[in-house]
C-alpha positions in Angstrom: 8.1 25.7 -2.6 7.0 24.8 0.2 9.5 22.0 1.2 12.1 24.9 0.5 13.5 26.7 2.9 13.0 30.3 3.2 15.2 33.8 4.7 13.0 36.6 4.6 15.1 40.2 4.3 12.8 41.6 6.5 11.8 38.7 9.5 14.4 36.1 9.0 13.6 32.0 8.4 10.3 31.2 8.0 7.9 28.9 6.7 5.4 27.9 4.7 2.8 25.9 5.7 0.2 22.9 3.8 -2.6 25.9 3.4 0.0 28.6 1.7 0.3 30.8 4.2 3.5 31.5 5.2 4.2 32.1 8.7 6.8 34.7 10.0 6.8 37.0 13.0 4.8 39.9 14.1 6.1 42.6 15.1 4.5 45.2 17.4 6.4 48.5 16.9 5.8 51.8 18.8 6.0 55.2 17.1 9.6 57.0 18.6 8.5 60.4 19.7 11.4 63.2 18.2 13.7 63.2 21.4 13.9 59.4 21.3 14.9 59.2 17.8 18.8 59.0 17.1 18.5 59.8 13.1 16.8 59.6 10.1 14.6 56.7 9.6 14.6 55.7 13.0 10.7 56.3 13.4 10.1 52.6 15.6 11.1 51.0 18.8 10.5 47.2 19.1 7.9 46.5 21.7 7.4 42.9 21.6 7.6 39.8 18.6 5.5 37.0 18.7 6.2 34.0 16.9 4.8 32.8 13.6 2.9 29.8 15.1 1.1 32.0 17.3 0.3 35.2 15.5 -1.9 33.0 12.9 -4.7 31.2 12.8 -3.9 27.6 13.0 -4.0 25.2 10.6 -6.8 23.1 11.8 -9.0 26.6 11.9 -8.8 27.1 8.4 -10.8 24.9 6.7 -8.7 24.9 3.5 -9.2 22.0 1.5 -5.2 21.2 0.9 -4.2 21.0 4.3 -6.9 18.1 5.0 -5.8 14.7 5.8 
């Protein structure tokens, strides 16, 4: 599973990594207020994404016994 490739619905191609965890991107979203929003379910504006890689802990900080060399 974790040689194969993966297309989340939600964030697009991610990964998983030697621990398990898989890594996407973070999303920080803002609450619309009422005059902003368009229609119905449009609650969020995009603020800012940060990459997989940097919105987890890294591989080395885990200390889980699979990703050990």
């Amino acid at each position: 599973m974790k040689a194969m490739p993966m297309d989340d619905d939600c964030f697009g191609p991610d990964q998983i990594r030697a621990d398990g965890r898989k890594l996407h991107p973070a999303l920080l979203l803002e609450v619309k207020s009422p005059a902003e929003s368009r229609g119905p379910w449009d609650y969020y504006k995009l603020l800012r994404t940060t990459p997989g890689e940097q919105a987890f802990r890294l591989l080395a900080d885990g200390g889980c016994a699979l990703a050990r060399n």
